[in-house]
PALUM-464718 format. One record per atom (N, C-alpha, C): chain; residue in three letters; y, x, z; atom name. Coordinates in steps of 0.1 Angstrom, whole numbers. Example, Ala and Ser with C-alpha at 12.3 -4.5 7.8 and 13.67 -1.06 7.14 Angstrom:
PALUM-464718
PALO chain res    yy    xx    zz atom
PALO     A ALA   -57   132    78    N
PALO     A ALA   -45   123    78   CA
PALO     A ALA   -33   132    78    C
PALO     A SER   -22   128    71    N
PALO     A SER   -11   137    71   CA
PALO     A SER     0   129    79    C
***
This chain:
PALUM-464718
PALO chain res    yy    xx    zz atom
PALO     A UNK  3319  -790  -460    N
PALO     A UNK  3309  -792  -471   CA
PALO     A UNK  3298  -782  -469    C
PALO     A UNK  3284  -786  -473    N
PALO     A UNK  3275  -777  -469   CA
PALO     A UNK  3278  -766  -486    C
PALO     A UNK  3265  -757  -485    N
PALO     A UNK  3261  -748  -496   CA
PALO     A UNK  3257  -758  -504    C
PALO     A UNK  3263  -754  -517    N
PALO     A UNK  3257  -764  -530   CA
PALO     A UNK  3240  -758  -532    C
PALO     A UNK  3234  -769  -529    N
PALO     A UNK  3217  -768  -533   CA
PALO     A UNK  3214  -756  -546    C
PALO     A UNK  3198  -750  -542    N
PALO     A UNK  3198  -745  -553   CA
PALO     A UNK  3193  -747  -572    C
PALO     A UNK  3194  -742  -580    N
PALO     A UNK  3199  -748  -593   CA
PALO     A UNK  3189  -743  -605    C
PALO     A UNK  3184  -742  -609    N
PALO     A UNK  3174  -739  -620   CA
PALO     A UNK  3174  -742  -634    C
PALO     A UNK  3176  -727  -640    N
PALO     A UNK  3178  -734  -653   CA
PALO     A UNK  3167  -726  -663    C
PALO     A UNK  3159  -738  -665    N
PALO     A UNK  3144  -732  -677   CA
PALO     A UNK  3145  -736  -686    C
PALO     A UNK  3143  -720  -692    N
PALO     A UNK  3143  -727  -709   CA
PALO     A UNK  3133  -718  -712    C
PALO     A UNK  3125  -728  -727    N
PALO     A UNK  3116  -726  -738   CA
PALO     A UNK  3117  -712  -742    C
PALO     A UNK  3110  -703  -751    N
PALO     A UNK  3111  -692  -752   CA
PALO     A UNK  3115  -690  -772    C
PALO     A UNK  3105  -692  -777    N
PALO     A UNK  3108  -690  -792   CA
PALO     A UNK  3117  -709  -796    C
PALO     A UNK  3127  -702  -805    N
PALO     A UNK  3137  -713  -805   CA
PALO     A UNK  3147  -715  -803    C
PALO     A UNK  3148  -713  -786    N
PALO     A UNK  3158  -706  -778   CA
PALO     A UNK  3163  -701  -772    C
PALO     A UNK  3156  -687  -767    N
PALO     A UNK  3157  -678  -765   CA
PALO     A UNK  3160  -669  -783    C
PALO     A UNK  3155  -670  -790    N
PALO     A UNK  3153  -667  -800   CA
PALO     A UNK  3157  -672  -815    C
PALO     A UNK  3160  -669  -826    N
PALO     A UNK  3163  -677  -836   CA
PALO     A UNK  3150  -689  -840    C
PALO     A UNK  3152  -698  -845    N
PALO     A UNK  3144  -708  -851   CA
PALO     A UNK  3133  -704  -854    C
PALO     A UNK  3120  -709  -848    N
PALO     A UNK  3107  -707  -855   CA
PALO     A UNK  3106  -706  -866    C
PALO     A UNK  3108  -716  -868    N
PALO     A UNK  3105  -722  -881   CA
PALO     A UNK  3114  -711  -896    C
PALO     A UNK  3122  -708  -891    N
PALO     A UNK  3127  -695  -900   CA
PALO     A UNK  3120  -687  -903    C
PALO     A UNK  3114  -681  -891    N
PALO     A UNK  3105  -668  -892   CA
PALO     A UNK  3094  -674  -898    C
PALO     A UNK  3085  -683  -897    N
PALO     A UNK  3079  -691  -907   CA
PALO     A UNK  3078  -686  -917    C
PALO     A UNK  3090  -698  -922    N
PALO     A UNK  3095  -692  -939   CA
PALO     A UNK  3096  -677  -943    C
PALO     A UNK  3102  -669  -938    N
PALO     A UNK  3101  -657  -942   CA
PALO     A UNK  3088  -651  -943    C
PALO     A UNK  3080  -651  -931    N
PALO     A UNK  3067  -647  -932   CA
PALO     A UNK  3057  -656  -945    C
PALO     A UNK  3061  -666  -952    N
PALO     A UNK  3055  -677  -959   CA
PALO     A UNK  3061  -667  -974    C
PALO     A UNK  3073  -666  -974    N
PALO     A UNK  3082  -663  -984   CA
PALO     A UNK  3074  -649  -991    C
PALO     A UNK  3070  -639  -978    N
PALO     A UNK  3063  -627  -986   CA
PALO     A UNK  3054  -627  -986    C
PALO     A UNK  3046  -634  -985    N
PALO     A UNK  3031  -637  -987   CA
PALO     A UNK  3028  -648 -1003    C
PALO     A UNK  3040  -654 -1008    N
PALO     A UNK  3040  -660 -1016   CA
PALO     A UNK  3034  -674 -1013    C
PALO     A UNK  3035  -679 -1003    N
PALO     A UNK  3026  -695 -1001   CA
PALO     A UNK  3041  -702  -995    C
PALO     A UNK  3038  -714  -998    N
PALO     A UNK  3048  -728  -996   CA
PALO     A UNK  3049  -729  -981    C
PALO     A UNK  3060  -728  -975    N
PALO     A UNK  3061  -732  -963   CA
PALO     A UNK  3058  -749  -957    C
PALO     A UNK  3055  -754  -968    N
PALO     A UNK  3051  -767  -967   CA
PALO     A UNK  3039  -768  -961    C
PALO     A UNK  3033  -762  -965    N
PALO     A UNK  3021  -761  -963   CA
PALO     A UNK  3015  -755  -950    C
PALO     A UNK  3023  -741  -950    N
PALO     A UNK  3017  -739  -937   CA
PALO     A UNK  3024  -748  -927    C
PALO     A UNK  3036  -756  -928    N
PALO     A UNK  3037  -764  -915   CA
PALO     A UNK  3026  -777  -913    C
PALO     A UNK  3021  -781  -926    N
PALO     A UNK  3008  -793  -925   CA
PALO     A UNK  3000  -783  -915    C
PALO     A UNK  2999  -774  -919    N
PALO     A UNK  2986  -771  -910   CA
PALO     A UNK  2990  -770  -895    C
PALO     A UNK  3001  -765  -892    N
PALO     A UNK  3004  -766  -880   CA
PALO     A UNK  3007  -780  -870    C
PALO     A UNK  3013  -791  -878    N
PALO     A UNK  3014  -798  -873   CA
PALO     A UNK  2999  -806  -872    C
PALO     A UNK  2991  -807  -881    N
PALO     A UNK  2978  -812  -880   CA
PALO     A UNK  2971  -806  -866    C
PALO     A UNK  2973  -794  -866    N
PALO     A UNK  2966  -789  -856   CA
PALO     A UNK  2968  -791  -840    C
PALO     A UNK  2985  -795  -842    N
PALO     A UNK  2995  -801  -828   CA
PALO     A UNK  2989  -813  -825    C
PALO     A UNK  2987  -820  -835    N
PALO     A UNK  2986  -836  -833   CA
PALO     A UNK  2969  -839  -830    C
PALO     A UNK  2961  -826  -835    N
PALO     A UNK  2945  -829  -832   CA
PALO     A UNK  2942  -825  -818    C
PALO     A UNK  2932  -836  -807    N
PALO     A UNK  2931  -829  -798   CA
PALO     A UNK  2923  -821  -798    C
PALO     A UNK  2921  -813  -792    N
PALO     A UNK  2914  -800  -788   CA
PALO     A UNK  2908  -793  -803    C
PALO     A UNK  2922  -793  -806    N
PALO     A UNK  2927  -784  -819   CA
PALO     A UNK  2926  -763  -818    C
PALO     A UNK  2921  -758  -823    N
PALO     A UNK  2924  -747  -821   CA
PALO     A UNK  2937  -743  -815    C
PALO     A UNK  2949  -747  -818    N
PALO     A UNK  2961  -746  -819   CA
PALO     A UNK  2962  -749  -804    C
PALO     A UNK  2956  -760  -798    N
PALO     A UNK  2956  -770  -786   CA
PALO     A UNK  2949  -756  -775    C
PALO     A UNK  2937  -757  -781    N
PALO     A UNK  2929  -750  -770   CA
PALO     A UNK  2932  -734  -769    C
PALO     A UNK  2940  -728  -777    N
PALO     A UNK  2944  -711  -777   CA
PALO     A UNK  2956  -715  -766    C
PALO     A UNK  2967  -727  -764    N
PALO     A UNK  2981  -733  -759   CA
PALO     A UNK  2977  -727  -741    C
PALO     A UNK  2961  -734  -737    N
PALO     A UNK  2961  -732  -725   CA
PALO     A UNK  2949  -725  -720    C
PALO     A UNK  2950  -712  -731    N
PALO     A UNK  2942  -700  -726   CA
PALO     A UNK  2921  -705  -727    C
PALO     A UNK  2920  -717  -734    N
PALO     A UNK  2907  -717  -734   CA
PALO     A UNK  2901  -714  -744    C
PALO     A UNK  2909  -700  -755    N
PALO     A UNK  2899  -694  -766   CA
PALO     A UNK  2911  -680  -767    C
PALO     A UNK  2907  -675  -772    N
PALO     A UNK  2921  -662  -774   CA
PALO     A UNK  2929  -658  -784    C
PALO     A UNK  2940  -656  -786    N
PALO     A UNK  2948  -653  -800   CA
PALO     A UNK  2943  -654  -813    C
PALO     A UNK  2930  -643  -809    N
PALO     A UNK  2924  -637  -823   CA
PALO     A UNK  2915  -645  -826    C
PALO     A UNK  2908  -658  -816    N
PALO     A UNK  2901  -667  -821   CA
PALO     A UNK  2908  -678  -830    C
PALO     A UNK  2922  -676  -822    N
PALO     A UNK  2931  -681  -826   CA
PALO     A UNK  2933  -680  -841    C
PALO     A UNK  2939  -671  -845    N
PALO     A UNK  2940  -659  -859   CA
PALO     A UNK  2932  -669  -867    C
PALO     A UNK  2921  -663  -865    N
PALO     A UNK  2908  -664  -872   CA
PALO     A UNK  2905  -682  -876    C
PALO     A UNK  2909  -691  -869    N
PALO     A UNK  2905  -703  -867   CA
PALO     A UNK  2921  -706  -885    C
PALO     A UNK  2931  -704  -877    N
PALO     A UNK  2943  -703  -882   CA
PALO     A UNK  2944  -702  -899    C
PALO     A UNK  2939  -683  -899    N
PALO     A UNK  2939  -682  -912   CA
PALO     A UNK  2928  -687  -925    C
PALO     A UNK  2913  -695  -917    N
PALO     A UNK  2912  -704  -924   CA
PALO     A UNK  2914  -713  -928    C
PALO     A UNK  2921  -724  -918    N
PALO     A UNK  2929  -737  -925   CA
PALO     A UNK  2940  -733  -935    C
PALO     A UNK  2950  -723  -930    N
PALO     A UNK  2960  -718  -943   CA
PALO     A UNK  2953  -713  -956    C
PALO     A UNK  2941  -709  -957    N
PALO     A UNK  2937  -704  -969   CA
PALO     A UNK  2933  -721  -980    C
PALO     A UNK  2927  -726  -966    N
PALO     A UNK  2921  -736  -973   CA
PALO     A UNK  2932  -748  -978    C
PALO     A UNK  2945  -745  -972    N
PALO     A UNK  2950  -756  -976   CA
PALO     A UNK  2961  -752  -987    C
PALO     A UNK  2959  -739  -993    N
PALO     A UNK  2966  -732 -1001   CA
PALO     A UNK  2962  -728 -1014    C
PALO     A UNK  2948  -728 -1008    N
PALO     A UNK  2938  -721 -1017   CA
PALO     A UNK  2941  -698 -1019    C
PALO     A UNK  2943  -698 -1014    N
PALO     A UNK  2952  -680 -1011   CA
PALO     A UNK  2946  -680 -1003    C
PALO     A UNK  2940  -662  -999    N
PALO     A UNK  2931  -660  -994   CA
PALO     A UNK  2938  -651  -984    C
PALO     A UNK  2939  -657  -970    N
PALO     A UNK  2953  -655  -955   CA
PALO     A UNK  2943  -644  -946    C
PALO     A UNK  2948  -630  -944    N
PALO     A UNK  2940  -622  -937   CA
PALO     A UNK  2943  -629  -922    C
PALO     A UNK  2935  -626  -912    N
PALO     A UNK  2938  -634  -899   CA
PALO     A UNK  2942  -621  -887    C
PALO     A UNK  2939  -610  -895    N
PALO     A UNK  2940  -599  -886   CA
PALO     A UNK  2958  -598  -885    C
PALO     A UNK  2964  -595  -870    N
PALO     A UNK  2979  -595  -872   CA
PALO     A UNK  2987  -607  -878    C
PALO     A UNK  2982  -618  -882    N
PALO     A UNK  2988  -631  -886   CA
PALO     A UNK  2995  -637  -871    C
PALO     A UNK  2991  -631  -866    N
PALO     A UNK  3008  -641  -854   CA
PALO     A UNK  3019  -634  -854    C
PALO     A UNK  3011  -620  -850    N
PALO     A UNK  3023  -609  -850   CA
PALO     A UNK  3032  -612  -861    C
PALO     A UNK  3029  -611  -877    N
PALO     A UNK  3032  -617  -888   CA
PALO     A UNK  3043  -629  -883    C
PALO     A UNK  3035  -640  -881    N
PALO     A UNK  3041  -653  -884   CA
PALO     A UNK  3057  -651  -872    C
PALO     A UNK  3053  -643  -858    N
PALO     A UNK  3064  -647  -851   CA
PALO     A UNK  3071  -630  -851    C
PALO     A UNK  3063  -622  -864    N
PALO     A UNK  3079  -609  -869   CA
PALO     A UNK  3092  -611  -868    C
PALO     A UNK  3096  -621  -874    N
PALO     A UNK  3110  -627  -883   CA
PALO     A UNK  3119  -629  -870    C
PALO     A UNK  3118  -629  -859    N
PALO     A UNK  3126  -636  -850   CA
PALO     A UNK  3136  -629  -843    C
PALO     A UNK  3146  -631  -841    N
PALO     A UNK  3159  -628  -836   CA
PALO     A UNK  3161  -631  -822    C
PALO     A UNK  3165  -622  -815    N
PALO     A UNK  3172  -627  -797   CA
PALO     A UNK  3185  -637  -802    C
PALO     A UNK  3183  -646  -793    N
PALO     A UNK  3198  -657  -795   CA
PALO     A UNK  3203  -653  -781    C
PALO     A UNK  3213  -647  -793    N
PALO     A UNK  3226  -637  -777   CA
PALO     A UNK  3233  -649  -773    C
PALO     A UNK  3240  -658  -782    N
PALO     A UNK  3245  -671  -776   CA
PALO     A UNK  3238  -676  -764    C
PALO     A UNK  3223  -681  -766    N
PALO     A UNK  3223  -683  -754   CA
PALO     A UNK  3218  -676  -741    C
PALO     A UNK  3217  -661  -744    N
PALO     A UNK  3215  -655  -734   CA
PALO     A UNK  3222  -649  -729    C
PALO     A UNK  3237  -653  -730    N
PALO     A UNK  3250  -651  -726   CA
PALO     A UNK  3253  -664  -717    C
PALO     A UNK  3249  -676  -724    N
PALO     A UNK  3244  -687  -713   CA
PALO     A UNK  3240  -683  -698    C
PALO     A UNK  3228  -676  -705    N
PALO     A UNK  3216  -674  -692   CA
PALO     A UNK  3221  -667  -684    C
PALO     A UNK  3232  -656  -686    N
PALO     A UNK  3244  -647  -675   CA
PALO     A UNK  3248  -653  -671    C
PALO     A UNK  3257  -661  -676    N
PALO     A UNK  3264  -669  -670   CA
PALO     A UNK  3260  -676  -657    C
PALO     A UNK  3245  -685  -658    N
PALO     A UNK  3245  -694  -655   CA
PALO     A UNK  3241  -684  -639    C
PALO     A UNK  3236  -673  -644    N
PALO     A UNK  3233  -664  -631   CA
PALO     A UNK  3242  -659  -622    C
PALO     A UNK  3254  -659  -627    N
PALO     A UNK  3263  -649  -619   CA
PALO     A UNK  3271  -666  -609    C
PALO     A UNK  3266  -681  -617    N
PALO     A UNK  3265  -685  -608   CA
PALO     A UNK  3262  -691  -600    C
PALO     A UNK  3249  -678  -595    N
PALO     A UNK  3234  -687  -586   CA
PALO     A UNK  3228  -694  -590    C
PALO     A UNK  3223  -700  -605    N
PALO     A UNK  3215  -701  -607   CA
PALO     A UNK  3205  -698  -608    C
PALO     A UNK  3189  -703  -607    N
PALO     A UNK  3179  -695  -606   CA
PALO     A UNK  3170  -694  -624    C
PALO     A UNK  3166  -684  -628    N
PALO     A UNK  3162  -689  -642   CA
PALO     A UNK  3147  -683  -642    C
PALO     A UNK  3142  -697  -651    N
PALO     A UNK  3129  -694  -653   CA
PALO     A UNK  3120  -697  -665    C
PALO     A UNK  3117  -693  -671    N
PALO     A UNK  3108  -696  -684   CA
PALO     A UNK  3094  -700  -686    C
PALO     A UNK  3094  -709  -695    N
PALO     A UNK  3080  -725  -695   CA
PALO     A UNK  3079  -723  -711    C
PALO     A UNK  3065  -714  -716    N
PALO     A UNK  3067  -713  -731   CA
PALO     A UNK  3050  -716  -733    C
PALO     A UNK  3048  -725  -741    N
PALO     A UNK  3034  -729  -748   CA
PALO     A UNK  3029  -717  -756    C
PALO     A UNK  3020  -710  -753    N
PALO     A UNK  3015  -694  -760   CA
PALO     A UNK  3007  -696  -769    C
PALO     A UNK  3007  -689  -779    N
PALO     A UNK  2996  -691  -792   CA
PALO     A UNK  2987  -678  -789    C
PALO     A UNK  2989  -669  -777    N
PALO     A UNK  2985  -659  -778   CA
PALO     A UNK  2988  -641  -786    C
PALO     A UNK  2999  -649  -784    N
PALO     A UNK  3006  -634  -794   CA
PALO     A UNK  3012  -629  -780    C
PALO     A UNK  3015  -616  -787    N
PALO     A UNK  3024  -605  -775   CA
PALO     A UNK  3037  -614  -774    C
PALO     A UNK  3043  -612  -762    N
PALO     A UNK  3058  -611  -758   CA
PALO     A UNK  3065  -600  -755    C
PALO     A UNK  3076  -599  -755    N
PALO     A UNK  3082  -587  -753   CA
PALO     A UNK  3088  -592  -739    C
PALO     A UNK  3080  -589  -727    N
PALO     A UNK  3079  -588  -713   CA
PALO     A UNK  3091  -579  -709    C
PALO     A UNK  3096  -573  -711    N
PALO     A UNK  3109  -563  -712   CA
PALO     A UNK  3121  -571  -712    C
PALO     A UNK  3123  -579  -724    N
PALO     A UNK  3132  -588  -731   CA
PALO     A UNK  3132  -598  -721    C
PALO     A UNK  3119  -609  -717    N
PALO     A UNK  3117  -617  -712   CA
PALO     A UNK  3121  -618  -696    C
PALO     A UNK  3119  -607  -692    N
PALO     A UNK  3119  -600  -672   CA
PALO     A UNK  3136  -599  -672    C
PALO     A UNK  3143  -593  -682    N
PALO     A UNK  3158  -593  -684   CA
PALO     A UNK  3165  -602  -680    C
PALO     A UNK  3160  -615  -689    N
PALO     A UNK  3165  -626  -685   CA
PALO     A UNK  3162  -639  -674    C
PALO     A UNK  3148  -635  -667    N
PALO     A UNK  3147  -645  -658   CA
PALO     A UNK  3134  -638  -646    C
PALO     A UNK  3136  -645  -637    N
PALO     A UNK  3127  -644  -627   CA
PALO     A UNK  3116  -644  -626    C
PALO     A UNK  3110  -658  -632    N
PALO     A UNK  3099  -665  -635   CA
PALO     A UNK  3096  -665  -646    C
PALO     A UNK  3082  -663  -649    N
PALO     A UNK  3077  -664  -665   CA
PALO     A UNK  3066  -669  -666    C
PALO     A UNK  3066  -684  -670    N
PALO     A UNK  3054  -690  -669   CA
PALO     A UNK  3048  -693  -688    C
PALO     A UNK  3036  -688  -687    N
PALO     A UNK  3032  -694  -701   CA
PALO     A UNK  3024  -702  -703    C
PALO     A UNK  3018  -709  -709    N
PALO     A UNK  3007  -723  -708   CA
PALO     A UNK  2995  -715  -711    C
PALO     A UNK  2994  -706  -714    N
PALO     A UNK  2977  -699  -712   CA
PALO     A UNK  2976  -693  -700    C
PALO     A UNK  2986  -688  -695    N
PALO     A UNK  2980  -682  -683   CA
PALO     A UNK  2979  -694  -673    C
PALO     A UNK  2989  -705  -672    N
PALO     A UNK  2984  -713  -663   CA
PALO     A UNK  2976  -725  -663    C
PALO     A UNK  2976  -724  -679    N
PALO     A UNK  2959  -733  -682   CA
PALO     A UNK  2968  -747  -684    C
PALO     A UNK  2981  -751  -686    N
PALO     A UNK  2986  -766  -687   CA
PALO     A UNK  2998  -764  -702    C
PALO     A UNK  2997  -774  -708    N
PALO     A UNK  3008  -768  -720   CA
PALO     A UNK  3017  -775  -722    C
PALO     A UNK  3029  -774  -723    N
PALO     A UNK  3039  -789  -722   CA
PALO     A UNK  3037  -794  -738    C
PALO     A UNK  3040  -806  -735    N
PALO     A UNK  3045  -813  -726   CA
PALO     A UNK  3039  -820  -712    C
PALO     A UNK  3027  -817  -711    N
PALO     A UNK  3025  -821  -696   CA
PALO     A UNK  3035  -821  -684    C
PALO     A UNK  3031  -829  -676    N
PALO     A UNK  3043  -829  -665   CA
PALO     A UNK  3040  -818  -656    C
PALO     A UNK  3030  -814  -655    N
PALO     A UNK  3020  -803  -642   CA
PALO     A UNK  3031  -790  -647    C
PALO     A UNK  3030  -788  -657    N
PALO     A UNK  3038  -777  -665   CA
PALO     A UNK  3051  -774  -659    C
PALO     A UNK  3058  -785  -657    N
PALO     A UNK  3073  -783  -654   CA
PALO     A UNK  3075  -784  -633    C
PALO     A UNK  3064  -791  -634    N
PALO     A UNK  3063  -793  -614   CA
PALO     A UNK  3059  -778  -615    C
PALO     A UNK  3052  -771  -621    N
PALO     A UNK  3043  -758  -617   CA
PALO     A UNK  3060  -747  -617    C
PALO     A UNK  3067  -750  -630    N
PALO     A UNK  3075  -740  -630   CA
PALO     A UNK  3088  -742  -619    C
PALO     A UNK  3089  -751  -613    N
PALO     A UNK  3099  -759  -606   CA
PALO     A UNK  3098  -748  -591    C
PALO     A UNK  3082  -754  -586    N
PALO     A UNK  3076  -750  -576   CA
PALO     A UNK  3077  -733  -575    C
PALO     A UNK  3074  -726  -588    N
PALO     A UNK  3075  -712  -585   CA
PALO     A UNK  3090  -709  -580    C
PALO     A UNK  3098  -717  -591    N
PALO     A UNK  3110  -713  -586   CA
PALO     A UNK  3117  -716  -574    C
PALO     A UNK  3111  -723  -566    N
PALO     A UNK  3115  -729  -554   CA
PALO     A UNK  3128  -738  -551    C
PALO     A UNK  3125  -744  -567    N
PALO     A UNK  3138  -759  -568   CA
PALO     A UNK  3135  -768  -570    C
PALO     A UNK  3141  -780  -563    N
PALO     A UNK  3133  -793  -568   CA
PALO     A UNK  3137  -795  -578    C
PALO     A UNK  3126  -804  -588    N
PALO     A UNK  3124  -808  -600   CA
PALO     A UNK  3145  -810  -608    C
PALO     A UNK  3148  -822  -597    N
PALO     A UNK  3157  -831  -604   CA
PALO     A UNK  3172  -818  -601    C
PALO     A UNK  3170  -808  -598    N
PALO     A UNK  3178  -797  -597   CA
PALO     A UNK  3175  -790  -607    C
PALO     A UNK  3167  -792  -619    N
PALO     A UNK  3165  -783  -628   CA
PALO     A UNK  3168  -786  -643    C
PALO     A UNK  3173  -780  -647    N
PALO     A UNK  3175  -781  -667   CA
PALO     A UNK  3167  -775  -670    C
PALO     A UNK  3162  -778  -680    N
PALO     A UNK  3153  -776  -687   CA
PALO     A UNK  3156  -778  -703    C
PALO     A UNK  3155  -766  -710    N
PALO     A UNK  3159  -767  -725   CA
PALO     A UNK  3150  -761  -735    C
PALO     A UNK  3150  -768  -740    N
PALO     A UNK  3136  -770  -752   CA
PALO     A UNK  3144  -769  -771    C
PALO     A UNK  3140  -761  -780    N
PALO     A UNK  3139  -773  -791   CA
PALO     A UNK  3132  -784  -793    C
PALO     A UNK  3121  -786  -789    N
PALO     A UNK  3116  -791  -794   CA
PALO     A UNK  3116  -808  -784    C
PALO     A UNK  3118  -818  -790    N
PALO     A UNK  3120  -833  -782   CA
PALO     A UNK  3114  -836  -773    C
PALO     A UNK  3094  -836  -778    N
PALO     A UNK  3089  -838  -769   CA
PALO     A UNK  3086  -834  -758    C
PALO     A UNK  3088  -818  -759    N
PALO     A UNK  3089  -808  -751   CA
PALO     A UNK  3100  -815  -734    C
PALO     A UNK  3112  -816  -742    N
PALO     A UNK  3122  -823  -731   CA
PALO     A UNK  3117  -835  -727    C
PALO     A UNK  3112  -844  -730    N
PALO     A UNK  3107  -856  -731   CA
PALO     A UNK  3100  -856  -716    C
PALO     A UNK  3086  -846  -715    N
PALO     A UNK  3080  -843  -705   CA
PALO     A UNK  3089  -839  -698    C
PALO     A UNK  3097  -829  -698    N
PALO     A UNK  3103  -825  -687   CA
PALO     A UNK  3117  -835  -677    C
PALO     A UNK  3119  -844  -687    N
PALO     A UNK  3124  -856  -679   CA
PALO     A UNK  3115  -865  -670    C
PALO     A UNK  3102  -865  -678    N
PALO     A UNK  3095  -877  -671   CA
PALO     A UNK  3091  -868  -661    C
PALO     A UNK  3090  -851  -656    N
PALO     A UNK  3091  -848  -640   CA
PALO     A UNK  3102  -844  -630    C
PALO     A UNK  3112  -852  -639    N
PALO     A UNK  3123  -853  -628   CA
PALO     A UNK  3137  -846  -634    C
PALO     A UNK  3134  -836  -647    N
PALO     A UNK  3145  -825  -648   CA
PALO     A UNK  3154  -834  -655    C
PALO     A UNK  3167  -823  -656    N
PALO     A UNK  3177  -828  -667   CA
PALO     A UNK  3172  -820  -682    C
PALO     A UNK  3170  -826  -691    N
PALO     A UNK  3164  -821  -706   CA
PALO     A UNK  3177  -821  -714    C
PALO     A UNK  3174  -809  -723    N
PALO     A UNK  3188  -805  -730   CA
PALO     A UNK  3174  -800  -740    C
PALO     A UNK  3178  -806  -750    N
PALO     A UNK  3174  -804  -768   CA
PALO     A UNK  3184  -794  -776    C
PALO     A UNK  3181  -785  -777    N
PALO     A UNK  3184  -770  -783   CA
PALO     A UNK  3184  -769  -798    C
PALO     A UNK  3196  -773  -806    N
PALO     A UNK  3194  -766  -820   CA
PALO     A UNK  3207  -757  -821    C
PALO     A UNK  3206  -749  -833    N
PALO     A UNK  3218  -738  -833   CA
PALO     A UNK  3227  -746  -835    C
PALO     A UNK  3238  -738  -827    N
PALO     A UNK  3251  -747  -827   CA
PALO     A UNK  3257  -757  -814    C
PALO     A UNK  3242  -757  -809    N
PALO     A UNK  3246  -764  -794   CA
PALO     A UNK  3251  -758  -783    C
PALO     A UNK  3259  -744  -783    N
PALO     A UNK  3257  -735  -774   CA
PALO     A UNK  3265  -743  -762    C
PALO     A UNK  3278  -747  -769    N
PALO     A UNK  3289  -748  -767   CA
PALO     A UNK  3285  -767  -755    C
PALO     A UNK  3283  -774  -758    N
PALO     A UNK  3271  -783  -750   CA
PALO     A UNK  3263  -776  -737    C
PALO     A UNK  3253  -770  -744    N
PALO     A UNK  3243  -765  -732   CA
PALO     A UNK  3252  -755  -721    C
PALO     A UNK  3263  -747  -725    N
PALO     A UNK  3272  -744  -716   CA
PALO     A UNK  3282  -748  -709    C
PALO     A UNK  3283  -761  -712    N
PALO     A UNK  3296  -774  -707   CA
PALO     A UNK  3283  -779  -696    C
PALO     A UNK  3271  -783  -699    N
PALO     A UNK  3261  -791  -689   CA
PALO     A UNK  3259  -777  -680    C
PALO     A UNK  3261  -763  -684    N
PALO     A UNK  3256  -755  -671   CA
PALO     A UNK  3269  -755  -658    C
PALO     A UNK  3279  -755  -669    N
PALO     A UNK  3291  -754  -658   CA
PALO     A UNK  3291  -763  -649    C
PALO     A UNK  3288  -776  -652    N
PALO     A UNK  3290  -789  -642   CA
PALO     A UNK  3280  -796  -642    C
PALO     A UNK  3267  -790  -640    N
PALO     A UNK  3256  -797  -637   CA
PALO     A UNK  3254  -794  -621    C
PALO     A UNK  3253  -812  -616    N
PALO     A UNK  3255  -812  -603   CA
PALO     A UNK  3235  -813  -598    C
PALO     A UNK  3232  -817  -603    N
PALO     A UNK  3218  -819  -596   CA
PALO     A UNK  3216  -831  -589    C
PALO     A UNK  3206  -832  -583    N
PALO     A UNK  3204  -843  -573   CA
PALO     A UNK  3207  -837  -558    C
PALO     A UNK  3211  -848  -550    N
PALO     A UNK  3215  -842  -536   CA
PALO     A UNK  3197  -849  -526    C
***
C-alpha cells in the first residue's frame, strides 16, 4: 500500500477555536446595558447587505476603525444609547474563551500528520497570533486575502497554501453557510456547536479523503 495522501484540517477561528461569539456578545451587551437583540439586528442586517460596512472591513476594503466607527453608529441608532466606537471590537470580541476541547482535537489530529490551517472572516480586530501560530501552519484571514467565506476562492486559496487537495480537507465552521461554501469547493464540512467535540473527533480519526 502506498503513503496515505496528505490531510488538512481547517477550521474557523472565533466559535471554534474559541467559546461562542455570540456569548461574548451578550456579555459585552450585558455591561453596557443594551439588548442583545438588538445588537444582533444590526449585525445580521449588515451580513445580509451587500457592500455593508460589515461586508467591506470582511475583505480588507476599509479598516477596523472605519469599521468601529460605521458599527457604533447603527448600535446607537438602533438602541437609541449613545455606543463609543473607540475599542468596540476589542470590547465586543473581550468575552472569549480558548476551546481547549477542540484544540486538543487539533493535537491530535497533528500528531497524526495532519496538516492544519485556519480560514477566518476578519472584522479587523487584533488576533492573538501567538495562540493562533500554536495551533496551525497556515493562517489565512479574509482581509488580508481580500475574499470572505463563504466564497469558494477562500477555501481553494487555503487548500493551495496548504498543499492539499480540496476533497482531502475538513473544514469546520460554526457557522452553516460558512460549511456550505466549503463543500461546494470540494471539502468535507463539519458544523461546530459546543458539545460536538466528540463527532468532530470520530470524523478526524477516520476521515479518509479522496484518493
Amino acid at each position: 500500500m502506498g503513503e496515505r495522501p496528505d490531510r488538512a484540517l481547517i477550521l474557523d477561528w472565533g466559535g471554534v477555536l474559541t467559546s461562542p461569539v455570540e456569548d461574548s456578545f451578550r456579555l459585552w451587551a450585558l455591561r453596557h446595558g443594551l439588548p442583545l437583540a438588538a445588537l444582533m439586528r444590526v449585525l445580521r442586517r449588515m451580513h445580509d447587505t451587500a457592500n455593508s460596512p460589515l461586508q467591506r472591513v470582511e475583505i480588507g476594503d476599509i479598516t477596523g476603525r472605519d469599521f468601529e466607527e460605521c458599527l457604533a453608529e447603527e448600535i446607537s441608532a438602533e438602541t437609541g444609547c449613545s455606543v463609543a466606537a473607540e475599542n468596540l471590537l476589542a470590547g465586543l470580541f473581550g468575552y472569549l474563551e480558548t476551546n481547549a476541547a477542540v484544540v486538543n482535537i487539533v493535537g491530535e489530529a497533528e500528531t497524526q500528520g495532519w496538516k492544519i490551517g485556519i480560514l477566518s472572516n476578519a472584522w479587523g480586530h487584533p488576533y492573538d497570533m501567538t495562540f493562533l501560530s500554536s495551533v496551525a501552519s497556515v493562517i489565512l484571514t479574509s482581509d488580508e486575502i481580500g475574499i470572505r467565506k463563504p466564497d469558494i476562492g477562500a477555501y481553494r486559496l487555503t487548500a493551495d497554501r496548504l498543499r492539499v487537495r480540496p476533497g482531502n480537507c475538513v473544514f469546520v465552521d460554526d457557522l452553516r453557510r460558512n460549511v456550505r461554501g466549503a463543500q461546494a469547493a470540494g471539502m468535507t464540512g463539519f458544523v461546530y456547536s459546543p458539545g460536538a467535540e466528540q463527532a468532530l473527533g470520530e470524523l478526524v480519526r477516520t476521515f479518509e479523503g479522496t484518493i
